[in-house]
C-alpha positions in Angstrom: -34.7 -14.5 11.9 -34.5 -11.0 11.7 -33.6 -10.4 14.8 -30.7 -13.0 15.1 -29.8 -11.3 11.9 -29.5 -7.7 13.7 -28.0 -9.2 16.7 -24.9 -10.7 15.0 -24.3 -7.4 13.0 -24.3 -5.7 16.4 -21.9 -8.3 17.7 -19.5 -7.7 14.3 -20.1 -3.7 14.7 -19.0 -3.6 18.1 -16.2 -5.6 17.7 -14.8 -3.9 15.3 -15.6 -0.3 16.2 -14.3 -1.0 19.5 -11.2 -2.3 18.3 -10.7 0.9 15.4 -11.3 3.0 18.8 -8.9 1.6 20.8 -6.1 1.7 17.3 -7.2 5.4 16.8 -4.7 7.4 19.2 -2.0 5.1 18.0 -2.6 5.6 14.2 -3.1 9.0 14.5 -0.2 9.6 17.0 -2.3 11.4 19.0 -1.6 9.6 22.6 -0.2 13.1 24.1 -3.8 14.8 23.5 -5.0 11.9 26.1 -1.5 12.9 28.7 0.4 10.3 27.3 4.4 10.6 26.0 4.1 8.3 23.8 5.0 8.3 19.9 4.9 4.6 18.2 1.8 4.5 15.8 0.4 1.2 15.0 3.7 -0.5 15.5 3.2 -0.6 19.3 0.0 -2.2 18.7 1.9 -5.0 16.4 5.0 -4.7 19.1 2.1 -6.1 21.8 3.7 -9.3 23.3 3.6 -12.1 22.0 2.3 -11.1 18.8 5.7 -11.0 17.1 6.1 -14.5 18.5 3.5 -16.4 16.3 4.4 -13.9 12.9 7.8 -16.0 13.2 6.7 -19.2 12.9 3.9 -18.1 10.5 6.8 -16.7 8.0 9.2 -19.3 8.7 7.0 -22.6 9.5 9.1 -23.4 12.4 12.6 -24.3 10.3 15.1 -23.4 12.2 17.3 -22.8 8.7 13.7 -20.3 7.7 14.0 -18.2 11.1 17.8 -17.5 11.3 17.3 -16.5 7.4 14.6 -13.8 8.7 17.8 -11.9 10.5 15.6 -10.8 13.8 16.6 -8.7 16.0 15.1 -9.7 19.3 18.0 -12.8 20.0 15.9 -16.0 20.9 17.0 -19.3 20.9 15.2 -21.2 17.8 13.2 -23.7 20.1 11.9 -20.4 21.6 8.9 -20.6 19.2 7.9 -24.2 19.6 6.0 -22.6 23.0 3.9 -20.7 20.4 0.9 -23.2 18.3 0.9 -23.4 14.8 -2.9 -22.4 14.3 -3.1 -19.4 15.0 0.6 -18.6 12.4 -1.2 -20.8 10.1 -4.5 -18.2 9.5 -1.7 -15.3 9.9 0.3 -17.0 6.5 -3.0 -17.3 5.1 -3.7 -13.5 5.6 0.1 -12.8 4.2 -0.7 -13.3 1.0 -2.7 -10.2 1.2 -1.1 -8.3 3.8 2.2 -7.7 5.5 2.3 -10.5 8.1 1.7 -7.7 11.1 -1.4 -6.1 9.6 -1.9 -10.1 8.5 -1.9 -11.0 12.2 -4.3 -8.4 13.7 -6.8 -8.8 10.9 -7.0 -12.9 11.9 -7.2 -11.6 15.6 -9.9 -9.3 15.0 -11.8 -11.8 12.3 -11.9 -14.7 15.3 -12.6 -12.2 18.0 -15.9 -10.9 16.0 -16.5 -15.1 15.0 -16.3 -15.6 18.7 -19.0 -12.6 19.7 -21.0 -14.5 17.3 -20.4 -18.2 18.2 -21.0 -17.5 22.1 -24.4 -15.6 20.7 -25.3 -18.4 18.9 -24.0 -20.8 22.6 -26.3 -19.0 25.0 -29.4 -19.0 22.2 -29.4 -22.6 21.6 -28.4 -23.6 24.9 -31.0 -21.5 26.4 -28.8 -20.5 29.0 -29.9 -16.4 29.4 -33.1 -14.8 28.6 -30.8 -11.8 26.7 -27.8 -13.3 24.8 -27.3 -10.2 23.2 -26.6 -8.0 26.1 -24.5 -10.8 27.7 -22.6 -11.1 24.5 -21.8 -7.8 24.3 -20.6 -7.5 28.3 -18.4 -10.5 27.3 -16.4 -8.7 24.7 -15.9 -6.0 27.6 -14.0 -8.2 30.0 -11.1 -5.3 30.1 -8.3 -7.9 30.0 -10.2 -9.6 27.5 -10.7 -6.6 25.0 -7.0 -6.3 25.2 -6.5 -9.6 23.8 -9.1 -9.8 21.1 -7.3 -6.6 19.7 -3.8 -7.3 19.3 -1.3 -10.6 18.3 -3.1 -13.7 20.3 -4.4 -17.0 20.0 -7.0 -16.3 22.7 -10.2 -15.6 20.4 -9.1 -18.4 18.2 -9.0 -20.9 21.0 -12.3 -19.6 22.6 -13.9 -19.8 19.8 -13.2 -23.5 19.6 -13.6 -24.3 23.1 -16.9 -23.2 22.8 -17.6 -24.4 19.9 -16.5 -27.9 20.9 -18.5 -27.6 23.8 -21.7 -26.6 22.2 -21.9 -29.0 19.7 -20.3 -31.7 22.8 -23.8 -30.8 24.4 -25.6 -31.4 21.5 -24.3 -34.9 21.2 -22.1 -34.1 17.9 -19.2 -35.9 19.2 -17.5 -35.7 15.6 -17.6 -31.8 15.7 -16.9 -31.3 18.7 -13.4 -33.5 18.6 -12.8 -31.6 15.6 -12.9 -28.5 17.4 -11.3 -29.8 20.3 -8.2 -30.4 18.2 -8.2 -27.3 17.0 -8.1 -25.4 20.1 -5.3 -28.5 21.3 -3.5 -27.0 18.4 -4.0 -23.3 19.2 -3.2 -24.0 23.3 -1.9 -26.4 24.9 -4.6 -26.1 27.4 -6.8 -27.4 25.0 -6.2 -31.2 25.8 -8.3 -30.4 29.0 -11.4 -30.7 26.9 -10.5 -34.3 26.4 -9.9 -34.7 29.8 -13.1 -32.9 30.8 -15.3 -34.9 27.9 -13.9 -38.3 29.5 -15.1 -37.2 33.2 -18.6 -36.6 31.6 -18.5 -40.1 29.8 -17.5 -41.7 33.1 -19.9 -39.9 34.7 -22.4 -41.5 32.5 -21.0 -44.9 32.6 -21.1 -44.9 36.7 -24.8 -43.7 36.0 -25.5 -46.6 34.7 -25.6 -45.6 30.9 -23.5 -48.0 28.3 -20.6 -47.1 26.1 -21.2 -45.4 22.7 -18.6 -46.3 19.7 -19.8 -42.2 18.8 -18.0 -41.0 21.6 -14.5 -42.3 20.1 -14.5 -39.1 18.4 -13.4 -36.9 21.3 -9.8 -38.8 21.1 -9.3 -36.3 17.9 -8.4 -33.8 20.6 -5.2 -35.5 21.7 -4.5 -36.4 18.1 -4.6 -32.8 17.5 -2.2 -32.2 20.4 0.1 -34.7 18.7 0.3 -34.1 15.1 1.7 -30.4 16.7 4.4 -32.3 18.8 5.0 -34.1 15.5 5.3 -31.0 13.4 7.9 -30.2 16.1 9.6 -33.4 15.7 10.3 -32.7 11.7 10.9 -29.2 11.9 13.5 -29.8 15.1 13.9 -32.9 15.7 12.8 -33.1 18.9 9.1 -34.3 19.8 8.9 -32.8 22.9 10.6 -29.2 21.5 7.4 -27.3 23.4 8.6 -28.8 26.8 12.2 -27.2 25.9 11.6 -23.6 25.1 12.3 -22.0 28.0 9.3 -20.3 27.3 6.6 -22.8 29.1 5.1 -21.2 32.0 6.1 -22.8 35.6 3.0 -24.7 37.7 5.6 -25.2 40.5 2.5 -25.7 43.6 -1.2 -23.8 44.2 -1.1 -20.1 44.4 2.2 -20.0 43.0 1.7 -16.5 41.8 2.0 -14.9 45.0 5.8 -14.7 44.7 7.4 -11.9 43.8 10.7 -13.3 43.2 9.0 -15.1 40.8 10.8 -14.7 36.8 7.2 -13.7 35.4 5.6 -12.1 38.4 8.1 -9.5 39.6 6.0 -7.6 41.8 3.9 -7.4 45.0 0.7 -6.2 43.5 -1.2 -8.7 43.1 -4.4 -8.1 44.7 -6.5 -8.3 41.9 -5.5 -11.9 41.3 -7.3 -12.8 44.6 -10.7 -11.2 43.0 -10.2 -13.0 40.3 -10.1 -16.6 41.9 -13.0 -15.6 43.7 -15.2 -14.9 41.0 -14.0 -17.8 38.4 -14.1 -20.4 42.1 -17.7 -19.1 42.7 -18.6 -19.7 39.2 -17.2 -23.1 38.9 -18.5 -23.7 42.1 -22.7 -22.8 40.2 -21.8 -24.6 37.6 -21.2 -27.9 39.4 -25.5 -28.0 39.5 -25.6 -27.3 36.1 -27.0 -30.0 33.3 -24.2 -28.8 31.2 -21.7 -31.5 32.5 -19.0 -30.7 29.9 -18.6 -26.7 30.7 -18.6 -27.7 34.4 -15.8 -30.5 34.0 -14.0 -28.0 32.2 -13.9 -25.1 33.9 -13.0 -27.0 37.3 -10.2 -28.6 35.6 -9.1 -25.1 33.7 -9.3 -23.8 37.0 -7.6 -26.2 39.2 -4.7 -26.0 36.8 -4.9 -22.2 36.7 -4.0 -22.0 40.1 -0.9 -23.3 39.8 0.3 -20.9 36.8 3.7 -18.7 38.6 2.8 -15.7 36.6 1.5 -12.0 37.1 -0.9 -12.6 34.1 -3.1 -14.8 35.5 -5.7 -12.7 34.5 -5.3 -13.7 30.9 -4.6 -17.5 31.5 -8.2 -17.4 32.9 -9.8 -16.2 29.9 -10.9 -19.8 28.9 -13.4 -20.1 31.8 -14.4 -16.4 31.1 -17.7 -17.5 28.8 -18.9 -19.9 31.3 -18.5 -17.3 34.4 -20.5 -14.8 32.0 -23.2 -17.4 32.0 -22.8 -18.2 35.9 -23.8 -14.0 36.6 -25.9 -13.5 33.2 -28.6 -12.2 35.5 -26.2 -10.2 37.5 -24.1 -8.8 34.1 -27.6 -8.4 32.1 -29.0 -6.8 34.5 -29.7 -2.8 33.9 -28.0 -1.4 36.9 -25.1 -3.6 35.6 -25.7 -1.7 32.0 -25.5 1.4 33.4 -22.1 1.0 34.9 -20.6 -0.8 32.2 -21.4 2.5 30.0 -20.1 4.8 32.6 -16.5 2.9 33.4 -16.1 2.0 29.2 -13.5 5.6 29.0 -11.9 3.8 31.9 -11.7 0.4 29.8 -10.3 2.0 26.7 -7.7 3.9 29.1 -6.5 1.0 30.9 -6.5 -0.3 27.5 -4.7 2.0 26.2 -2.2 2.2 28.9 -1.5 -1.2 28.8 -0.5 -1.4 25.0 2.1 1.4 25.2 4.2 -0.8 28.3 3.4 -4.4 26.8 6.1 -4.6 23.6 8.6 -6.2 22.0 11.4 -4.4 21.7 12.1 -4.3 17.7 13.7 -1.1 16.1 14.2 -2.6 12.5 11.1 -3.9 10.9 12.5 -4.9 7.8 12.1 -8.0 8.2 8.4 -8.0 9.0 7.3 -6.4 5.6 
């Protein structure tokens, strides 16, 4: 008990002294002591796309009427948001009645990013999945894409969180926990309805096995209910159920690989080599986990994957994140190991750097932030 007591105030510590580190050369305007020009504070932290993006709705609740009366000055057309869940704006207008909805929004970033350390802990411990689920937790925060996420504006530690929560508690046969969970990432994501999809492969699986249908696995359809009562928070606040499909801001999936285009609107660039590593190591890993006894997390990182490839964007990096747990499990060994350790401490400067680099290019253009106070 001790021990699992120490670990997750490890877990906390790091995430949050990582994330004060990586905030530290903005709030002190102190970028140029590292060579950067580069003067913006902890705005360009808040600026980070597509932070701004959720605050709206979370001030305005998606009424149209609500966000034209907010007087922005990035010019989006009011559908715009609808591509943006309403869980993750719902915690940040929970934090704004303490804080001003920018501070409101990384503090419910940073709060799920720390629950996540702890909930994945807690996965590969009870799961019995590693022989050092502290170590592994710990190289899972570091995933450098990933520690950009989990410290700025996004839904991504949210919607981990669930999908591994659902999943754990899937495995352990709490179907009514783990629909509940699956809603809630179907309401963080819209990615989140492939839990459903992968939960009904595993039933089928079990059905063709030979096993008969259980009235307890009715729970699961919760996910797609989730999935709906947003569409139908779309359909009151704009009159249109399917408002998410008419953004303008939903990714393309036109065919496989479609990222290796540079003409492409959100690719723009011929770079794109380390997209390629990345296929290989989430492929391999789904590829492991299709021996695993875990039949949920390898339905659902197939599927995630499958429908990954088809994303036309230069961030595919970050739409990968979902499967990112289950890989960590896949090379546990490999990521645990102490040569591994070593490394990890050596290239952590670089981390923070490309970290750092990262924020100062990655905004949202906003010169009056009046209306964000």
């Amino acid at each position: 008990m001790k021990s699992t007591l120490r670990d997750v105030v490890i877990i906390i510590a790091v995430v949050l002294l990582s994330t004060v580190m990586l905030y530290m050369p903005f709030a002190t305007n102190t970028l140029e002591y590292l060579g950067y020009d580069h003067k913006g504070g902890m705005n360009t932290i808040i600026q980070n796309y597509d932070g701004l993006y959720y605050v709206v709705p979370a001030m305005s609740g998606y009424n149209p009427k609500a966000i034209e009366a907010i007087r922005l000055e990035f010019v989006l057309p009011l559908e715009y948001y609808a591509a943006h869940f309403p869980l993750y704006p719902l915690f940040i207008a929970f934090g704004a009645l303490l804080l001003n909805p920018g501070h409101s929004m990384l503090a419910v970033t940073i709060f799920f990013s720390a629950a996540l350390g702890v909930a994945f802990y807690f996965f590969l411990r009870r799961l019995q999945v590693t022989e050092h689920p502290l170590a592994l937790s710990l190289v899972f925060l570091f995933l450098p894409r990933f520690f950009i996420i989990r410290s700025v504006g996004a839904p991504e530690s949210l919607f981990l969180l669930a999908i591994v929560s659902s999943i754990y508690f899937f495995e352990k046969k709490h179907y009514l926990y783990a629909g509940l969970l699956g809603a809630a990432a179907a309401m963080t994501k819209s990615p989140g309805i492939l839990l459903f999809v992968a939960y009904g492969l595993v039933f089928a699986e079990q059905l063709i096995s030979g096993n008969s249908f259980k009235w307890k696995w009715v729970w699961i359809t919760l996910i797609p209910v989730g999935l709906l009562s947003v569409f139908t928070l779309y359909f009151i606040q704009y009159n249109d159920f399917f408002a998410y499909f008419h953004t303008g801001g939903v990714v393309p999936m036109p065919y496989p690989f479609a990222a290796f285009n540079h003409t492409a609107r959100w690719v723009d660039t011929v770079w794109l080599e380390d997209i390629v590593l990345y296929f290989f190591i989430y492929l391999y890993a789904v590829v492991k986990l299709a021996s695993s006894k875990y039949r949920s997390i390898f339905y659902f990182s197939a599927i995630f994957f499958v429908s990954a490839i088809f994303v036309q964007h230069r961030d595919v990096s970050r739409y990968l994140l979902p499967i990112w747990p289950f890989a960590a499990v896949v090379y546990e060994k490999f990521l645990t190991s102490k040569p591994f350790r070593i490394v990890l401490i050596f290239l952590l400067p670089a981390i923070f750097l490309y970290a750092i680099n990262f924020l100062q290019q990655n905004v949202i253009p906003v010169a009056d932030w009046r209306p964000f106070i």
